[in-house]
FIMI-193548 format. One line per field, with one value per residue (C-alpha): residue number from 1; residue in three letters; x, y, z. Coordinates in steps of 0.001 Angstrom, whole numbers. Layout:
// FIMI-193548
num <- c(NUM  ...);
residuo <- c(ALA  ...);
east <- c(X  ...);
north <- c(Y  ...);
up <- c(Z  ...);
***
This chain:
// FIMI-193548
num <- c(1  2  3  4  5  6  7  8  9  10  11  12  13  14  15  16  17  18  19  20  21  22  23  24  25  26  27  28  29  30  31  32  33  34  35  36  37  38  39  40  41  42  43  44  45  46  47  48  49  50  51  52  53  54  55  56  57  58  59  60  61  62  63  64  65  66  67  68  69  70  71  72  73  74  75  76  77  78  79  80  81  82  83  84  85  86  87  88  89  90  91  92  93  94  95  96  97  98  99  100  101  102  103  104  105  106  107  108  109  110  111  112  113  114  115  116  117  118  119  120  121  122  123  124  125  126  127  128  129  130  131  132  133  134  135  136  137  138  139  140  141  142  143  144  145  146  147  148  149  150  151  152  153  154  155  156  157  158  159  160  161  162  163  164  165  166  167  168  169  170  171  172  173  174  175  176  177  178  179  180  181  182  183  184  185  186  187  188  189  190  191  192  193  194  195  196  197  198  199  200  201  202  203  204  205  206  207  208  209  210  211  212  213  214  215  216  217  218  219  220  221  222  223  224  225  226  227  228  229  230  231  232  233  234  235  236  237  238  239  240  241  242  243  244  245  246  247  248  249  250  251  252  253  254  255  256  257  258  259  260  261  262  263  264  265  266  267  268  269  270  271  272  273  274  275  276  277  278  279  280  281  282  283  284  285  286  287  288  289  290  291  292  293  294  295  296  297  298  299  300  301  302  303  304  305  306  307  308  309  310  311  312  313  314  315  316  317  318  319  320  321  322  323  324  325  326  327  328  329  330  331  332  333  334  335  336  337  338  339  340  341  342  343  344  345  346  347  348  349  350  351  352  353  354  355  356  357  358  359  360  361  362  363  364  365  366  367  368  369  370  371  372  373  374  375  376  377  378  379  380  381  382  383  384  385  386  387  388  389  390  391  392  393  394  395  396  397  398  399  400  401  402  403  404  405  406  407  408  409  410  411  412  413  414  415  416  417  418  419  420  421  422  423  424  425  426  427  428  429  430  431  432  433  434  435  436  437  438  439  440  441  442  443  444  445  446  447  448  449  450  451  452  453  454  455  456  457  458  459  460  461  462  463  464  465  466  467  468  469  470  471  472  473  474  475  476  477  478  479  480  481  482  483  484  485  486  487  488  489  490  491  492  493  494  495  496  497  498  499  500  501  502  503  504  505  506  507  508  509  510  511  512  513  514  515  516  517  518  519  520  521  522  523  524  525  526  527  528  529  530  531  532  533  534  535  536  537  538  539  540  541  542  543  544  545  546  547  548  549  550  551  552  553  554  555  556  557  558  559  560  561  562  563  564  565  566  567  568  569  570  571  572  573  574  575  576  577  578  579  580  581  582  583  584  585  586  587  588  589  590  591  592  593  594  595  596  597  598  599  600  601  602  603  604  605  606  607  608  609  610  611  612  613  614  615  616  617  618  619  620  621  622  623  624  625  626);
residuo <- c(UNK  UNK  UNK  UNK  UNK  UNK  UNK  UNK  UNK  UNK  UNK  UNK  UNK  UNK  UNK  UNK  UNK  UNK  UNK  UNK  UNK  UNK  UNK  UNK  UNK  UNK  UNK  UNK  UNK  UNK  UNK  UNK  UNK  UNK  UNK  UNK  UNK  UNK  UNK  UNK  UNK  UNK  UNK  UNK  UNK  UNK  UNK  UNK  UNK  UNK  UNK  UNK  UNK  UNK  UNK  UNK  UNK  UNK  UNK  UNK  UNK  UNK  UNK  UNK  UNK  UNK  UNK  UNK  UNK  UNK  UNK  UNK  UNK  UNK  UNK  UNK  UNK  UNK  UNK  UNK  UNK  UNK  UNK  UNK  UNK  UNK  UNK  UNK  UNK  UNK  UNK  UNK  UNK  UNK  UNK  UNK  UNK  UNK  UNK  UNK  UNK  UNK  UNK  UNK  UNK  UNK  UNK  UNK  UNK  UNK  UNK  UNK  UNK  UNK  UNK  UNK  UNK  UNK  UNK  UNK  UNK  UNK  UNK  UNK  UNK  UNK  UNK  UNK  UNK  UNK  UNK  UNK  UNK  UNK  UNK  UNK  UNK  UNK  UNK  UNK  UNK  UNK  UNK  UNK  UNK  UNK  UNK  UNK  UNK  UNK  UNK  UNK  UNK  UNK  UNK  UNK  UNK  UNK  UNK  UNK  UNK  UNK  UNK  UNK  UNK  UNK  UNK  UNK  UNK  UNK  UNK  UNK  UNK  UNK  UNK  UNK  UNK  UNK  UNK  UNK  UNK  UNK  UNK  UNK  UNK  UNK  UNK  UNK  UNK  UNK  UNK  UNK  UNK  UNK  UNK  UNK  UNK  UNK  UNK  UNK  UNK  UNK  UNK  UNK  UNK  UNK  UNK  UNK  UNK  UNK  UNK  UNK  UNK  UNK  UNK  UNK  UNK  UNK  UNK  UNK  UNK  UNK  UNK  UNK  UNK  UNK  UNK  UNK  UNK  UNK  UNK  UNK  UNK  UNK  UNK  UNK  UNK  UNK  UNK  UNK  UNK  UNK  UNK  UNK  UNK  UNK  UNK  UNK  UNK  UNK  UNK  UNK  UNK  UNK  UNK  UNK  UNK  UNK  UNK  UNK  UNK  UNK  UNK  UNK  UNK  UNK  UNK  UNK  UNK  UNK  UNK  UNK  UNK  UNK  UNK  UNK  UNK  UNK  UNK  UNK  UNK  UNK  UNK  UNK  UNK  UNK  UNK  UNK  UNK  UNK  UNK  UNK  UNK  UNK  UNK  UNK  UNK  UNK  UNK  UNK  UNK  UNK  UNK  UNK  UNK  UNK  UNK  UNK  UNK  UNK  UNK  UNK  UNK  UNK  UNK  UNK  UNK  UNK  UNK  UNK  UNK  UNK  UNK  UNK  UNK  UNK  UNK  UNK  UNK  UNK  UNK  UNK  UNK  UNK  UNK  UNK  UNK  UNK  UNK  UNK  UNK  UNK  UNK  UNK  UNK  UNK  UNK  UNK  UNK  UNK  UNK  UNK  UNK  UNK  UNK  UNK  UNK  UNK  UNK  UNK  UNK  UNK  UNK  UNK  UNK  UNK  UNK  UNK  UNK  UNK  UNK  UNK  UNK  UNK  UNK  UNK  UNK  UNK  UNK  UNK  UNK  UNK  UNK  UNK  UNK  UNK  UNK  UNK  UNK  UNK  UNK  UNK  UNK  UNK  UNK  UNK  UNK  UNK  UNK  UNK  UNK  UNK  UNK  UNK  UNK  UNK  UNK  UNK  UNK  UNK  UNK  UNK  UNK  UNK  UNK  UNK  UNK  UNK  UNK  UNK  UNK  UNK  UNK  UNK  UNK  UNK  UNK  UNK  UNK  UNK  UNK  UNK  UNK  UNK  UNK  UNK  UNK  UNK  UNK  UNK  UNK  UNK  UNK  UNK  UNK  UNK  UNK  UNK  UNK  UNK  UNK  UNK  UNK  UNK  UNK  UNK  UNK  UNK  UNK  UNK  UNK  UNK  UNK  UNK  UNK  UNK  UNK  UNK  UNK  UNK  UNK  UNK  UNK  UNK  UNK  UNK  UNK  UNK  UNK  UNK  UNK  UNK  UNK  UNK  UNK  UNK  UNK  UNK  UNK  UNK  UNK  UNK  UNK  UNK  UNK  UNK  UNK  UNK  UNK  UNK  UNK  UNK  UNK  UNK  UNK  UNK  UNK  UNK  UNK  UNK  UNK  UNK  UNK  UNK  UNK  UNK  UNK  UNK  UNK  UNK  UNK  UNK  UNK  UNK  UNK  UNK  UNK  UNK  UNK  UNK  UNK  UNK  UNK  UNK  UNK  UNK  UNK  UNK  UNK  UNK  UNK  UNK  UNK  UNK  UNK  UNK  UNK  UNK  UNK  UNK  UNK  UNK  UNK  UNK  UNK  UNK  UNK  UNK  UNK  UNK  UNK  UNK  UNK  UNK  UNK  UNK  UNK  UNK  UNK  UNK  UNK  UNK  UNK  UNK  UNK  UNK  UNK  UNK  UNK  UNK  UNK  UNK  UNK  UNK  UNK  UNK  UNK  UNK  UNK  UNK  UNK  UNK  UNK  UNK  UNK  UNK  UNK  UNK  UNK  UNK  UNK  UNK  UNK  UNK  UNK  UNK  UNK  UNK  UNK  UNK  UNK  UNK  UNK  UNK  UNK  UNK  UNK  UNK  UNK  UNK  UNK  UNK  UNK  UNK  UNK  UNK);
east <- c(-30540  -31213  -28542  -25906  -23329  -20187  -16799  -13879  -11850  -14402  -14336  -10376  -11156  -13650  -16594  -14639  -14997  -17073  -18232  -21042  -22840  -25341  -27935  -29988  -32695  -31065  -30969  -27016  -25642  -22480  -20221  -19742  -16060  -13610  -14486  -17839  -16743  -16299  -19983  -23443  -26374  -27362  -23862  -22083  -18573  -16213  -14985  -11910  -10866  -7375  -8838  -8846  -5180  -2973  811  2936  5727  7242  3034  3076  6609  5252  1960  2986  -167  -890  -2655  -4334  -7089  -9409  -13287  -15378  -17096  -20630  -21833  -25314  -25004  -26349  -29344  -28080  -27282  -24522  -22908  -20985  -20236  -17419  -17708  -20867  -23812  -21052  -22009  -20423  -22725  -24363  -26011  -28713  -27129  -28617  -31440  -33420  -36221  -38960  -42365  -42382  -46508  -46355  -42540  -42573  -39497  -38832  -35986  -35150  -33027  -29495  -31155  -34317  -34939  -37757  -39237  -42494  -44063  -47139  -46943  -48348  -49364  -50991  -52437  -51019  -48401  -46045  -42853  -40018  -36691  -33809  -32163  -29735  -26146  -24755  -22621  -18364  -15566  -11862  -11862  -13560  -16776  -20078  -23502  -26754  -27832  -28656  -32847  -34187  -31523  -30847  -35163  -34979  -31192  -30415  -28350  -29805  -33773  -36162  -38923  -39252  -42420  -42810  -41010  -41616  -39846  -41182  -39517  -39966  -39669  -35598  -33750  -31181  -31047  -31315  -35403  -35886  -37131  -37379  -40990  -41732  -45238  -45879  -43999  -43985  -40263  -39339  -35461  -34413  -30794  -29424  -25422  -25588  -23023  -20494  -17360  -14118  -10351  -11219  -9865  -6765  -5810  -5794  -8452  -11208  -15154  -18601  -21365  -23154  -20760  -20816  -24694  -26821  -26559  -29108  -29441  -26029  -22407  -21301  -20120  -21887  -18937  -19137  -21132  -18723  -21246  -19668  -22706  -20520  -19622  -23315  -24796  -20920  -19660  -16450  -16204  -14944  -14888  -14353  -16118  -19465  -19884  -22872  -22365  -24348  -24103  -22749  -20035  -16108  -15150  -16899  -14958  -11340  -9524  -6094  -4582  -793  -71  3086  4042  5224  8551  10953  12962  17156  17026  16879  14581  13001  12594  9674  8565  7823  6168  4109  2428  2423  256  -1520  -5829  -6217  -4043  -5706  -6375  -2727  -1634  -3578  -2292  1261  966  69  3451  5771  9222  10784  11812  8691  7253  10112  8898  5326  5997  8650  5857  2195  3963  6670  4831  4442  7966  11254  13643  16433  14532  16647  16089  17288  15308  12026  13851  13772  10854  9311  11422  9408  6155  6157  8141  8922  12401  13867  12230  12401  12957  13940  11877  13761  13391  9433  9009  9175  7424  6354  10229  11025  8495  9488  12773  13012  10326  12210  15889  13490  11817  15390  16019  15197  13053  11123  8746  5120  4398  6546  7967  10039  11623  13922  12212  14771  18017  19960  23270  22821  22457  19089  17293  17982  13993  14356  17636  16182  15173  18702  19410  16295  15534  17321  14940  11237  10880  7299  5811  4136  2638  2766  298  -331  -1323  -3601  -4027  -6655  -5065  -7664  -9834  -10064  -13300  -13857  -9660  -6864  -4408  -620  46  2664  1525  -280  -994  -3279  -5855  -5921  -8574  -10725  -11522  -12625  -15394  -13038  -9535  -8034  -9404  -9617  -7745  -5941  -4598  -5796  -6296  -8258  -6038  -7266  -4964  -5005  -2726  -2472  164  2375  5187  7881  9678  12704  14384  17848  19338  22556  20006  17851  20819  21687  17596  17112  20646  19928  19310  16106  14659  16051  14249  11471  10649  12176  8650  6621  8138  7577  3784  3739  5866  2724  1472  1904  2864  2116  5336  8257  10067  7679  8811  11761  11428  11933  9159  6496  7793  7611  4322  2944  4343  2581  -663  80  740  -2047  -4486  -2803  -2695  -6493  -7204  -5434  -5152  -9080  -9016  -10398  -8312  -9669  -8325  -4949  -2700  603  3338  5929  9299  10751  13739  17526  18514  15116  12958  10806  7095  5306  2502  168  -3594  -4393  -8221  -7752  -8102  -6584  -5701  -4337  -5396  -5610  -2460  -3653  -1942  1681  1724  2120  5435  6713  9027  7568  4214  5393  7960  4728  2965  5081  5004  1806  1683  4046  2360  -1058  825  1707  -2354  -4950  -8408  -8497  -4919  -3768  -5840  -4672  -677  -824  -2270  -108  3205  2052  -467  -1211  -4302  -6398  -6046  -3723  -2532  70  -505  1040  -348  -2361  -6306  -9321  -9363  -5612  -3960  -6509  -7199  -9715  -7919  -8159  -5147  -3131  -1198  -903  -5136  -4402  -1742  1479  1205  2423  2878  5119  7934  7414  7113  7540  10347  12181  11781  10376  12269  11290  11958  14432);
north <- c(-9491  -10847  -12951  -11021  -12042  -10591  -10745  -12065  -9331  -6990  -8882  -8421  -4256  -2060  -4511  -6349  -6879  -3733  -2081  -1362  -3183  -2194  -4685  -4481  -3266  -268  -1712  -1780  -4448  -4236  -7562  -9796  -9684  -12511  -15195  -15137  -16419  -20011  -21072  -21926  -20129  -22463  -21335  -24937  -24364  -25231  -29085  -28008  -24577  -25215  -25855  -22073  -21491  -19215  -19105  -16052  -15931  -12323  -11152  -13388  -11956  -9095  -9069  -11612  -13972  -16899  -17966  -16534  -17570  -16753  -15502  -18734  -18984  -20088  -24136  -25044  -28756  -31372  -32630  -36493  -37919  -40190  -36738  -34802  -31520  -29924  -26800  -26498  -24022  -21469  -17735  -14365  -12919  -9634  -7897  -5192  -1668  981  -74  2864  2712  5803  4463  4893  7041  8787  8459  7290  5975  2434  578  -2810  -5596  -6590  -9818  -8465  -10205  -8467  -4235  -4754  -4558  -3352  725  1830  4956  3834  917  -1626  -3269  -746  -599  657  2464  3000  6311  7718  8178  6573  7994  6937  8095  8176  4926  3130  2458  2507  3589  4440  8253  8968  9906  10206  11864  14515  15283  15695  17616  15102  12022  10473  11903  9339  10047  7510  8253  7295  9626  11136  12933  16162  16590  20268  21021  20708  18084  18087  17062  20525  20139  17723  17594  15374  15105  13310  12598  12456  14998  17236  18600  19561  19291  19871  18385  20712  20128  17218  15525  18947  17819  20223  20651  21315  24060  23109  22324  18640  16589  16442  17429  17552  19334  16523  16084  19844  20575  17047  17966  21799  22476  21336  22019  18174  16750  13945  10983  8001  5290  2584  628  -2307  -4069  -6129  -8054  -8027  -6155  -5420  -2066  -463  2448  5901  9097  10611  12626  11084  12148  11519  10585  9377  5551  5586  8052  5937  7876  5162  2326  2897  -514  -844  -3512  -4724  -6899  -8653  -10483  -13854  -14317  -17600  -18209  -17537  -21584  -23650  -24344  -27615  -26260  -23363  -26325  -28114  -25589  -24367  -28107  -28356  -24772  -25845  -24947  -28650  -30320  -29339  -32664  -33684  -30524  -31782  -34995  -33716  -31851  -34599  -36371  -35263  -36381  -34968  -37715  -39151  -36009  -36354  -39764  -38484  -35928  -38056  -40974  -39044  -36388  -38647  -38147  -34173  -33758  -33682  -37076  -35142  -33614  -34795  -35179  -31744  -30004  -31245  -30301  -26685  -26659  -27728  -24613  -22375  -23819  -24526  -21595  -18841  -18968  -17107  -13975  -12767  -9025  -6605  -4028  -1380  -2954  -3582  301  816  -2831  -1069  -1086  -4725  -6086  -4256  -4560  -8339  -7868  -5314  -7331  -10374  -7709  -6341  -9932  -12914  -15099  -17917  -19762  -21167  -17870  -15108  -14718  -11634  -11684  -8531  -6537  -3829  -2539  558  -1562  -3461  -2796  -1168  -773  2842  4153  3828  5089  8292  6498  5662  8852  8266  4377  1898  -1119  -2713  -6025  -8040  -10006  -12683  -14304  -12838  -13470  -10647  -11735  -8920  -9081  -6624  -6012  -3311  -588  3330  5502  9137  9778  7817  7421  7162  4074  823  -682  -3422  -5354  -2059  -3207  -6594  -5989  -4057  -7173  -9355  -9901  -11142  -11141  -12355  -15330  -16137  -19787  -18405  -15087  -14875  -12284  -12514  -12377  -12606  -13913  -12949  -14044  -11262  -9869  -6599  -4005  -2841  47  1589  5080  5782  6423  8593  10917  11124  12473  14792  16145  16028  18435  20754  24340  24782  21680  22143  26021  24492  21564  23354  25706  22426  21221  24455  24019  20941  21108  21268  17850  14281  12161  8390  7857  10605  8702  9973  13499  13758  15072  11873  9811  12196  12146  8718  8693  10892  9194  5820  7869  7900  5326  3544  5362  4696  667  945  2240  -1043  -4196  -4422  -3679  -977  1661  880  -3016  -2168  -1152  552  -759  2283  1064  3967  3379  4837  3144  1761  4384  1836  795  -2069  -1461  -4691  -6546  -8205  -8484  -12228  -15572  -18688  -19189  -15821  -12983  -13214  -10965  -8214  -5964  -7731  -8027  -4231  -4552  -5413  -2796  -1610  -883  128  2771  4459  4119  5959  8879  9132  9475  11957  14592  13511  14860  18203  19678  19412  20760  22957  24476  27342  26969  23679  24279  27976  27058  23714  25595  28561  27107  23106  21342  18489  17466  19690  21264  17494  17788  20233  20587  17683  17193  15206  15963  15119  13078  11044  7361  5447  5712  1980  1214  4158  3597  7427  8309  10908  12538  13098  14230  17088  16812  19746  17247  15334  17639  21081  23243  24131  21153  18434  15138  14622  18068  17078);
up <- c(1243  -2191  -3939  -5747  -8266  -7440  -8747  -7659  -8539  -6915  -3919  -3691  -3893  -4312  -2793  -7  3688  5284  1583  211  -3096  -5010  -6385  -9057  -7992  -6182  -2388  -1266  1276  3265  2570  5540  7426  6962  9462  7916  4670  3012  5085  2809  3283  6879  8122  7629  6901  3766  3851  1940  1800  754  -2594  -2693  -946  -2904  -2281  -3055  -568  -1609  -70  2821  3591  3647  5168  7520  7283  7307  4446  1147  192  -2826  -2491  -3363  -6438  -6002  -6896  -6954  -5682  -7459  -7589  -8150  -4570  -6341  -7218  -4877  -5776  -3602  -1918  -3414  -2351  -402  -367  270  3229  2908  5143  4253  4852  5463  7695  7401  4862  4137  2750  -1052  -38  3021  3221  6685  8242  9092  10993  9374  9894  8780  7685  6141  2745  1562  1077  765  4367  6458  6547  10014  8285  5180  6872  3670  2349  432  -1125  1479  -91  1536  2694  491  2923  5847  8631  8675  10429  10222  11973  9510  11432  9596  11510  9921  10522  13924  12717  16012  18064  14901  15278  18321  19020  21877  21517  24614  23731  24783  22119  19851  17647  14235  11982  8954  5645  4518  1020  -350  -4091  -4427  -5199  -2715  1063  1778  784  3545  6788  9436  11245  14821  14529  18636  19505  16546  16418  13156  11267  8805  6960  5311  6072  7180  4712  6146  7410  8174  10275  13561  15287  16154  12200  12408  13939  11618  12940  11309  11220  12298  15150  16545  16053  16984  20257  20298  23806  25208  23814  24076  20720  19620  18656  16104  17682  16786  14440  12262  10242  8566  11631  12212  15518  16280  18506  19640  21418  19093  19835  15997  14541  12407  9092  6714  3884  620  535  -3098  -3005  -3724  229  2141  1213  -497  -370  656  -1998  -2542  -5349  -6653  -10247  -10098  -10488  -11047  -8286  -8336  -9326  -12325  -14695  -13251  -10119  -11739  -13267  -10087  -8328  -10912  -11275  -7522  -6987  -10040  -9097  -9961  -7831  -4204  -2781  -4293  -2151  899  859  726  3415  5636  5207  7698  6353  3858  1841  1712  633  -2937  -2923  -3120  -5976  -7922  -7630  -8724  -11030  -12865  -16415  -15565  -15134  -17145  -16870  -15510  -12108  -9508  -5490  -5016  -7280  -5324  -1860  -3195  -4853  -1148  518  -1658  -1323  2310  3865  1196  3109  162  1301  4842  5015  7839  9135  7536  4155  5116  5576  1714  592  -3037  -3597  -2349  -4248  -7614  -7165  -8141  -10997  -12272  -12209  -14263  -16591  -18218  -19141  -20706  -18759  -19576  -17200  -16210  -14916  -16654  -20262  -21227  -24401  -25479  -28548  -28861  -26733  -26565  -26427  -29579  -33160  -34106  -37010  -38952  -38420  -35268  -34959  -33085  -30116  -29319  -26724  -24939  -25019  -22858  -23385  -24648  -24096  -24518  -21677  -23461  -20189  -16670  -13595  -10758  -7615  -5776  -1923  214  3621  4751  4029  4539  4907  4544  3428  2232  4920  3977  6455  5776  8766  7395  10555  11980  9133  9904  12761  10397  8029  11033  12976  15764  14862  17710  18323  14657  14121  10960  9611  5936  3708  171  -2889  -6600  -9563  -13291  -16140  -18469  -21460  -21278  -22869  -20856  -21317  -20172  -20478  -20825  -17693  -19756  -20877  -18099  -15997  -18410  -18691  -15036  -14693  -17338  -15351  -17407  -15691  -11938  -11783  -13536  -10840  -8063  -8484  -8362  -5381  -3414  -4970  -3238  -63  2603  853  2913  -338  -580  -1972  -1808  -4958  -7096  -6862  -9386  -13123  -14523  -12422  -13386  -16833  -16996  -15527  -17829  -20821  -19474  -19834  -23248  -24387  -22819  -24207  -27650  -27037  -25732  -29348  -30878  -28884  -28630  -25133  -22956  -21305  -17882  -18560  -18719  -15791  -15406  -12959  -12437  -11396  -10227  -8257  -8724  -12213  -12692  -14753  -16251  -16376  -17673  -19685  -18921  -19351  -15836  -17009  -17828  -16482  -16147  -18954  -19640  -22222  -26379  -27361  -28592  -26264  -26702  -30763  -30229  -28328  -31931  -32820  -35916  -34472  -30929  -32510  -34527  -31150  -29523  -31946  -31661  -28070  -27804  -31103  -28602  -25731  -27182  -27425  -25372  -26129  -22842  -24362  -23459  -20313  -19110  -20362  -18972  -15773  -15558  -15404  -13105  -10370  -11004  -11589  -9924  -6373  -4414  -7319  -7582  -11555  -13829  -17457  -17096  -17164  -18125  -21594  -21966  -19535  -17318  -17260  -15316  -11642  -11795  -14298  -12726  -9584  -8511  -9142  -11584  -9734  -10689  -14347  -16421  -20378  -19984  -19204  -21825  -24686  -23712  -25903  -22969  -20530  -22448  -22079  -25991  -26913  -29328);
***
C-alpha cells in the first residue's frame, strides 16, 4: 500500500490493529497487528522503544500488561551522516485489503496481493494496462476474522469447486448489489448477489447465520463456515466455524474498538512526590528513564535522581519522597485489585477520579478548583440552583490516558474479560517477548458537575417517577445492558442533561461538539459527570471550554440547556412516542432523537442510548420541573 498519515489517536481506536483505512484515493488497507509495529519500512526494528513507554498503573492494574506503549510518529532520517535521528524512518504497516479488484473496462476480476503497491496492471481481457478498483465489502464473523468474499466458490455454489476461470461482473442498471452478477468465463455459471450482505438468529434464537452461510453451498445442505482469514497478521488462518457475513468494507460493524481509558490522578502522597514522577515520565527524559532502569539498587537509583534532577526539584525533597516516587513508577503497587473488584473496572477506575474531582487538587497532571458548592454561601441569582446542585468545580488541566485492548466485528459484545482480546491484536501472542497494548495521551480542560444527592432521593421516590420508569424498565427487560448502573432515573437524567450542556459549550468555547467528551460517574452518591476537551496535546488545550465553568456564564448555560431540552422539532412525535414506546436502538431512549438529544457517538460514552428529556423537564417527572 501507499503511505498514509494516520493519527495517533486513530491508531488507539477506530483505525487500530485488524481495521480498515481508507486512503485518499479510495483503496482501504487493514493495519498491521502488534508485533509488527515499531520496524522501518526494510523490517529493522526500533533501537529504543521505551522512548515511547507510557506508565499508568491504575490501566496496567487492570489490563494486566506489561507495557504501554504509544503508536510511533513517523521521522524522515537525515540526510547529514553526522546527524542521527532516533527512531527515525519507522512505519505503521498496512496491508492492502480487500484483494479483489474488478477492471475499471471490462470489470474483470483480479486477485492481488497484501503487498501490492500499485492498481494499474496488465488486464488479461483488455489486453493493456488499466486501472483496477477494489470490491466494495468484505466477509467478518463474530470471531473477529476478516476474509475477502468467497468469488469463485459463490459462482460456482461449491466451496470446494475446482473451476477457476477468470471471472467477470455483469452490473445491470441499479445501483445496488442486487444489479450484479457474477460471470465464469470458462465455464459460464452465472450469480447473481443479491443478499449477500443478509445476516439473521438462527433457528434456535441465538447463534447467528447468513445468507451467505446457508446458500454458498447449491447442491448440498452443508453450511459454508468463516474461513478463519486474518490479513493483518499477513497470510494468517485459524480454524472457525461461524457464520461469514459480507459486508461493505466501509460500514463502522467491521471494526468497533474496545478502548478503556483512565485520568491521571496524584497519588494518596505529598506534593513532591507528583512532582517527582511527573519529571521522571516526562516524554523528554527517555534515555534518563533507560539509564535508571539499569541500576539495580535502590539507593543508587535516589542517588541518580537527587544527582541529574537537583535543579528540577524543590530543596526540601527528601530520600523518601524518591523511594515512593520509584514504587509508583516501577510497580504501580498502590493499585492491585481483586477479581471481584476487576469485574466492574469502569467503577474502580472512576471511583478515585471522582474522590479527586469533589476537591481541591493541584498537580502536574490534574487541577480542580471549586467554582460553586451547595454547602457554602452562594450568590442570590443563583440561589435557585441550591435544591438541585451539589457541586461545579473547573478542571483547569487534566490528561486522559486511552488504551485499545481489542476489537469487535459484526456486534458489540458486552465482555470484561480483557485478556480474551489480547490474542486478537497479535500476530502471535504467545510467543510475543512483551505484553503491550497501544495507549494515546491528551491534556485537555473540563467542568464538573454534580447533582444533589437530597433531591435526587426525593425525585427518584416520588410515585409519579417510580410508575413512570417502572414502564421503561419492562420496555427494556429482554435487553443485555453494557452497564446495569445506568438504569436508574437519575443516571439517565444525568445523561441526558450532559447532552445538553455540551451542545451549549460547543456553541461557546470555540470547540466542536464531537471534541468534547462526557465522563458519567454514576455510582451510589456519585451522580456527577465531567464535561471535558481531550482533543489537545502536550501541552494541553487554550481554555475556552473551562472560562465557562465560571459561575456567571455556566449558571446562564445551564438555563439554556434546560428551555433547549423542553422542544424538539419532531415534538409531539418524538415526546409522544418517547413516553409510550421508545426511540433509537432497542427502544433504550425515551423522548430523545437526532434533532434533540444526539451527539457525535464519539464524546458520548453510552452511543446515544440512554436518553430521555422527559426526565429532565417534563411537568410531571422532570428533575427540573420546578
Amino acid at each position: 500500500m501507499r503511505k498514509l498519515p494516520m493519527r495517533r489517536s486513530k491508531l488507539v481506536g477506530t483505525e487500530g490493529p485488524g481495521s480498515l483505512v481508507i486512503s485518499p484515493e479510495g483503496e482501504t488497507a487493514v493495519v498491521g497487528a502488534l508485533d509488527l509495529w515499531f520496524k522501518d519500512h526494510k523490517g529493522n526494528k526500533a533501537k529504543n522503544i521505551e522512548e515511547f513507554a507510557v506508565n499508568e498503573p491504575r490501566l496496567k492494574a487492570i489490563l494486566k500488561v506489561d507495557k504501554f506503549y504509544k503508536p510511533p510518529e513517523y521521522r524522515r532520517n537525515s540526510r547529514n551522516a553526522m546527524e542521527i535521528i532516533a527512531n527515525s524512518n519507522l512505519i505503521i504497516p498496512l496491508m492492502r485489503f480487500p484483494k479483489w479488484h474488478y477492471c475499471n473496462v471490462c470489470k474483470s476480476l483480479k486477485e492481488l496481493e497484501l503487498d501490492q503497491t500499485s492498481v494499474y496492471l496488465d488486464c488479461f481481457h483488455c489486453g493493456s494496462k488499466r486501472y483496477f478498483k477494489q470490491v466494495p465489502f468484505v466477509v467478518i464473523c463474530e470471531n473477529g476474522h476478516l476474509s475477502d468474499f468467497p468469488w469463485q466458490k459463490w459462482v460456482h455454489g461449491h466451496e470446494n469447486s475446482s473451476c477457476e476461470g477468470n471471472l467477470k461482473i455483469r452490473m445491470g442498471g441499479g445501483t445496488t448489489l442486487d444489479s450484479w452478477r457474477i460471470e465464469c468465463e470458462k465455464c459460464k455459471s452465472i450469480r447473481g448477489l443479491k443478499g449477500v450482505t443478509s445476516s439473521y438468529d438462527g433457528k434456535d434464537g441465538k447463534n447467528m447465520t447468513s445468507n451467505l452461510g446457508e446458500s454458498l453451498n447449491q447442491k448440498k445442505p452443508d453450511k459454508y463456515t468463516c474461513e478463519g482469514e486474518r490479513p493483518w497478521c499477513g497470510e494468517d488462518k485459524e480454524e472457525c466455524t461461524a457464520a461469514p457475513v459480507a459486508i461493505l468494507r466501509n460500514s463502522i460493524s467491521v471494526y468497533m474498538a474496545k478502548k478503556i481509558s483512565a485520568l491521571a490522578i496524584p497519588g494518596d502522597y505529598n506534593e513532591n512526590v507528583d512532582l517527582i514522577v511527573a519529571k521522571v515520565l516526562s516524554p523528554a527524559k527517555h534515555l534518563f528513564r533507560e539509564n535508571l532502569a539499569l541500576i539495580d539498587k535502590l539507593d543508587k537509583k535516589i542517588e541518580y535522581i537527587k544527582s541529574n534532577l537537583r535543579f528540577e526539584l524543590k530543596e526540601e525533597v527528601t530520600d523518601e519522597d524518591i523511594q515512593k516516587s520509584l514504587w509508583y513508577i516501577e510497580s504501580g503497587v498502590e493499585y492491585e485489585y481483586t477479581d471481584e473488584e476487576l469485574e466492574k473496572p469502569d467503577s474502580i477506575i472512576k471511583q478515585k477520579e471522582f474522590d479527586k474531582l469533589i476537591s481541591t487538587v493541584s498537580s502536574a497532571e490534574l487541577k480542580v478548583k471549586p467554582e460553586w458548592e451547595y454547602s457554602k454561601e452562594i450568590a442570590l441569582e443563583n440561589s435557585y440552583y441550591k435544591p438541585y446542585i451539589e457541586r461545579l468545580s473547573r478542571v483547569t488541566r487534566l490528561k486522559e490516558t486511552t488504551a485499545l485492548y481489542g476489537f469487535d466485528r459484526k456486534d458489540f459484545k458486552v465482555n470484561n474479560d480483557f485478556k480474551s482480546y489480547f490474542p486478537s491484536l497479535y500476530k502471535d501472542y504467545q510467543n510475543s517477548y512483551e505484553k503491550w497494548l497501544p495507549v494515546n495521551e491528551v491534556y485537555g480542560e473540563g467542568i464538573f458537575l454534580q447533582l444533589n444527592q437530597k433531591k435526587i432521593m426525593e425525585w427518584e421516590e416520588s410515585e409519579e417517577v417510580k410508575k413512570y420508569f417502572q414502564r421503561y424498565l419492562r420496555r427494556v427487560a429482554h435487553i443485555d445492558h453494557r452497564n446495569e448502573k445506568i438504569l436508574k432515573p437519575r443516571n439517565i437524567m444525568l445523561h441526558t442533561l450532559s447532552h445538553f450542556l455540551i451542545e451549549e459549550f460547543a456553541n461557546l468555547c470555540g470547540y466542536n461538539s464531537a471534541a468534547i467528551k462526557e465522563r458519567l460517574y454514576l455510582d451510589e452518591g456519585e451522580a456527577g459527570v465531567l464535561i471535558y476537551i481531550s482533543a489537545g496535546d502536550s501541552e494541553g488545550t487554550l481554555g475556552g471550554l473551562v472560562r465557562l465553568g465560571l459561575q456567571e456564564k455556566f449558571f446562564p448555560i445551564l438555563d439554556k440547556a434546560k428551555n433547549k431540552a423542553r422542544w424538539c422539532s419532531s415534538d409531539p412525535v418524538c415526546t409522544e412516542i418517547g413516553k409510550d414506546h421508545g426511540q433509537g436502538v432497542n427502544n433504550l431512549n425515551g423522548s430523545a432523537c437526532y434533532n434533540c438529544s444526539y451527539i457525535p457517538e464519539t464524546s458520548c460514552e453510552y452511543w446515544n442510548l440512554y436518553l430521555d428529556r422527559n426526565l429532565l423537564i417534563d411537568p410531571r417527572v422532570g428533575y427540573f420541573k420546578d
